[in-house]
N, C-alpha and C positions, 0 to 999 in steps of 0.2 A: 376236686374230681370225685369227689361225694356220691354224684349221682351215679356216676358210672360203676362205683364199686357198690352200691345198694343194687341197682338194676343189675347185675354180674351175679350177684347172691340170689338176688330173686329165680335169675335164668335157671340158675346152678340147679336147683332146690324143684325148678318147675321140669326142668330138663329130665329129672329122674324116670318118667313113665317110659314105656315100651315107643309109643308114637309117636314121641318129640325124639325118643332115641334114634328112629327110622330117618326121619325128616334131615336127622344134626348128620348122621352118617352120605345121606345123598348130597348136601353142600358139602360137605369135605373130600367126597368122592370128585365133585365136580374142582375143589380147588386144586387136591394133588394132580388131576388130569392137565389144567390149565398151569400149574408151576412147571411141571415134567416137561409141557409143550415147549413151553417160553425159555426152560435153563436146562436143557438135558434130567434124565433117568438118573442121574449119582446126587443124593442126598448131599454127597460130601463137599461137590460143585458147587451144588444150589442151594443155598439159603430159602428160598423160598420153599421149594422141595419140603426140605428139612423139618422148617417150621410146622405144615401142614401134616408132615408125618407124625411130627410128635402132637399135635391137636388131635389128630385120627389116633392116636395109642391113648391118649387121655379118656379119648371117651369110647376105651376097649374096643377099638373096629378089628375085626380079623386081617392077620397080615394077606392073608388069599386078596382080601378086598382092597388093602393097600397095592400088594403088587401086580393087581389088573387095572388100577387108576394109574399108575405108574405107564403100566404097558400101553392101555390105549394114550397117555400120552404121549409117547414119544412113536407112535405108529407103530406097534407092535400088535398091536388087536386093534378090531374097527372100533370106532367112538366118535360121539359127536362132534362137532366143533361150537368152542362156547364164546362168546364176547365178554370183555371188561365194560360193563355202562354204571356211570353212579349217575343219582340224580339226585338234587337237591330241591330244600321244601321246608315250607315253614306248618309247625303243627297248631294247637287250640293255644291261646295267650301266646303265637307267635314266637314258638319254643323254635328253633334252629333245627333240620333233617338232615343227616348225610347218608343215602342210601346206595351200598356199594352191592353191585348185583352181575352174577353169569349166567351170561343165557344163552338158547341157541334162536332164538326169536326174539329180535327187540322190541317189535310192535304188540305182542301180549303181554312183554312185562311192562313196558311206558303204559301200558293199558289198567292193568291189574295193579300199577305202584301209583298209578293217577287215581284211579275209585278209593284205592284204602283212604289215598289224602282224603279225598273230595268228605268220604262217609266220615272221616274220625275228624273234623271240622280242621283240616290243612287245605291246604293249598301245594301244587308244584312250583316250583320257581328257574330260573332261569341259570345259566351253568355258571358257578361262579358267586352265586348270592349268598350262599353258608358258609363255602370250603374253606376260607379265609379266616375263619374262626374257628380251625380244627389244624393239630400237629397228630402224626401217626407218631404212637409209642405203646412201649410193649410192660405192659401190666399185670403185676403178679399178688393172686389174693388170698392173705391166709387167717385163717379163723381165732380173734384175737383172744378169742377164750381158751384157747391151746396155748398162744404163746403171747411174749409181751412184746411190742414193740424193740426195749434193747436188745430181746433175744434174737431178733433178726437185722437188727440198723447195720452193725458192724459187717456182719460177710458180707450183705446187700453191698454196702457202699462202696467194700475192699471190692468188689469184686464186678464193680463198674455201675451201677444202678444211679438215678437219678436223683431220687429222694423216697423216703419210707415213710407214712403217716398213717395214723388208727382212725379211722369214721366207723362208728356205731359198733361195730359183728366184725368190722374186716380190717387187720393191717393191710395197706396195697404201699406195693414195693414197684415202682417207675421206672423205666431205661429208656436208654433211644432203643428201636427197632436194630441195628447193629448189636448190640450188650445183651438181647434180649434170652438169649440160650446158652448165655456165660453166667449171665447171673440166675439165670434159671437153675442151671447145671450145680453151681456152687452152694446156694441155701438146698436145692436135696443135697446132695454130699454132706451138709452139715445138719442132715437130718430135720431140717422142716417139710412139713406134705402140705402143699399146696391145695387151694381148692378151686380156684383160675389161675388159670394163662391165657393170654391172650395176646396179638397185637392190632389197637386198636387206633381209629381217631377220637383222640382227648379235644375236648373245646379248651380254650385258653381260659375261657370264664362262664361262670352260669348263669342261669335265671331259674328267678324261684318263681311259681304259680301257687294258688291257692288250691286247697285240699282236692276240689273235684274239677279243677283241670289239670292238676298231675297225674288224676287217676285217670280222668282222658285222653291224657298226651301218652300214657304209657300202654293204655291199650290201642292205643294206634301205631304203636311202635313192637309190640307185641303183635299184631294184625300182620304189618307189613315184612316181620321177621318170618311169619308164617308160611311168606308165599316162597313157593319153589325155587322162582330163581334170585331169589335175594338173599346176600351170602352175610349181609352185618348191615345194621342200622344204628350211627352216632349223633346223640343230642345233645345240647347244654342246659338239658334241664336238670335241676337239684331237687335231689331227692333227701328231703330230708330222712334222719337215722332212723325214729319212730313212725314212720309212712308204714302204712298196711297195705300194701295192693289187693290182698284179699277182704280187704273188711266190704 
């Protein structure tokens, strides 16, 4: 899962400026609208909720702005109405796409998630042609130059996590989607600060490409993160430790 905790560092690090902050703030605006719809307004109900609240306190959203996503979920303030569409697609060297997206018009994004493929040399594919090489699990990433691996194996594992391993910059610590805010909850308590969370689709296995179609698989994966209504985008490509995406 290499790739996924290198590209996660990379987001993390690129995320920092004012306009990707804007951008991160309106999809999570859009996901707490759409949890709140689907499970009720009480965090404590909804797991979904929940999750999305604590991704919006991650990346410092104002509670005003939590609790008017909240509100026009559950019809207390007017708000849009969004849909679930993923769409899947094969990228440059035939890298594996899982792109899960809200929107309130399906025909601009099937439109806008078709051109990114077409332009960053993918392809759309057919419903069903990647999915099957992706589990959803909840991933947790901390900077292994702060701690060592044994210093977080133990809580992790006690305290439900799947497995904990060090690739390059990053221990990443595994759960099912269930475990994922128990074992979250317990390494902070035991005093690690995290630098992701998330809950993600993990591919079961990778594929490596050479130097300059990793670097075009990944800005076309950065492209299609960019557009509005696209809330996450998972691939099985490996990214190796020493990768530059900036060189």
């Amino acid at each position: 899962m290499s790739g996924h905790s290198k590209w996660a560092s990379i987001k993390h690090k690129k995320g920092a400026n004012d306009a990707k902050r804007g951008k991160i703030f309106t999809k999570i605006i859009k996901e707490i609208t759409v949890a709140a719809k689907m499970g009720g307004g009480d965090e404590n109900l909804n797991p979904r909720l929940r999750t999305a609240i604590l991704k919006a306190k991650d990346a410092n959203m104002p509670k005003d702005n939590i609790d008017r996503a909240v509100k026009k979920g559950i019809g207390e303030l007017d708000g849009v109405t969004y849909v679930e569409l993923t769409y899947e697609g094969y990228g440059p060297g035939g890298v594996a796409i899982l792109i899960d997206t809200l929107t309130d018009n399906k025909n601009r994004t099937a439109a806008d998630v078709r051109s990114q493929l077409t332009k960053g040399g993918g392809n759309l594919g057919e419903t069903g042609c990647v999915s099957y090489l992706f589990k959803r699990k909840g991933i947790i990433g901390f900077d292994s130059s702060k701690y060592s691996e044994d210093d977080i194996i133990e809580v992790a594992l006690e305290s439900g996590a799947e497995d904990v391993s060090t690739m390059g910059d990053t221990i990443e610590v595994v759960t099912e989607p269930d475990d994922f805010e128990k074992v979250r909850n317990a390494l902070a308590q035991a005093g690690f600060e995290k630098d992701t969370a998330e809950i993600s689709m993990i591919p079961d296995s990778t594929v490596t490409l050479d130097k300059e179609k990793t670097a075009k698989a990944l800005r076309l994966v950065e492209r299609l993160e960019d557009l509005d209504d696209v809330q996450s985008v998972s691939t099985n490509l490996e990214i190796p430790d020493d990768f530059d995406f900036d060189e």
